[in-house]
N, C-alpha and C positions, 0 to 999 in steps of 0.2 A: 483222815485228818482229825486230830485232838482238838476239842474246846478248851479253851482254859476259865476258869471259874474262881475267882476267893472269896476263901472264907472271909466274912466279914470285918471280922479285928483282922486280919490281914491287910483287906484294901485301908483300913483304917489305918495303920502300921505303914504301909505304902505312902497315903494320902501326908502323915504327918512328917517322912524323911522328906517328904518332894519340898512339904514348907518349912523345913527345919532350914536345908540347906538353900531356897530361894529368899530365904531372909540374910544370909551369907554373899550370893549371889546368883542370880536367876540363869547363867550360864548354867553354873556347876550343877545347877537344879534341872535344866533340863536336859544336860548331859549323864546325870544319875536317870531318868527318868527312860534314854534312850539306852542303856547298859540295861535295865531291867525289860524293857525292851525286848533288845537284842537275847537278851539270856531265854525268856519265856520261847522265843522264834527258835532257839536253839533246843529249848525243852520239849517243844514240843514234835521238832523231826525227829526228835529220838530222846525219848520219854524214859528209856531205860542206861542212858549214860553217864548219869551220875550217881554217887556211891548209895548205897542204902544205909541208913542210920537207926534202921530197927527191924522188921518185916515188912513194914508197910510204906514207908517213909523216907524221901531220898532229897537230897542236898545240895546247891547248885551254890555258890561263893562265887559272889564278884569281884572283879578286879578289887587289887589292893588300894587302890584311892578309894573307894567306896567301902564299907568295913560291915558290909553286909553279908546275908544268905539266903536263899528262897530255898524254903521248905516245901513240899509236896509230896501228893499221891499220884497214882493213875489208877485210875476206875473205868475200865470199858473205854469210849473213846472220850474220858473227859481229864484233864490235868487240873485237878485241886490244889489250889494255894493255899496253904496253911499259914504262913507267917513269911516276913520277910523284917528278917531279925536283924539287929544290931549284934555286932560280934559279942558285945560287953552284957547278953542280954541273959538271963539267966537260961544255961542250954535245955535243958525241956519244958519252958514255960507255958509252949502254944500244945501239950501234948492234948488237953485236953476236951481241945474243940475239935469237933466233929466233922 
C-alpha cells in the first residue's frame, strides 16, 4: 500500500481551491474535495496509470467541472503530490519543488 504525502505548496494549492469554491458554495467545495478524494484512492491502487509528463512525473485530470490536475511522483511505497494545478496555471510552474 502507498502513502501519499504533499508537497507543501501543494496542500497549500489544495487548501486554497477548497476555499475558493466554499466561498461560491460549500456543496461544490466539498464535492471538489471528495473528486480529489476519490482521484488520490485511485492513484494510489495503481500508481502507474496515468500518463507520464517527463521521466519522473505523472498526471491525473479531474473531471471537467473541476478544471484541475494532480501532479506526482512515486518513490518506493510513497505517492508525492507535487501540485494540484489549475488548468489556467502556468504548465511547469511546480517543476521545481522537490
Amino acid at each position: 500500500m502507498f502513502d501519499v504525502r504533499f508537497h507543501p505548496d501543494a496542500a497549500t494549492e489544495y487548501e486554497e481551491a477548497i476555499c475558493w469554491y466554499a466561498e461560491r458554495s460549500e456543496q461544490v467545495a466539498e464535492n471538489f474535495d471528495q473528486v480529489v478524494s476519490q482521484a488520490l484512492e485511485q492513484i494510489i491502487q495503481s500508481p502507474s496509470r496515468c500518463p507520464m509528463i517527463d521521466g519522473r512525473h505523472r498526471i491525473f485530470i479531474l473531471p471537467k467541472k473541476f478544471p484541475y490536475h494532480i501532479i506526482y511522483r512515486v518513490d518506493s511505497e510513497t505517492v508525492t503530490v507535487l501540485a494540484v494545478a489549475h488548468h489556467r496555471r502556468k504548465p511547469s510552474y511546480w517543476q521545481g519543488r522537490a
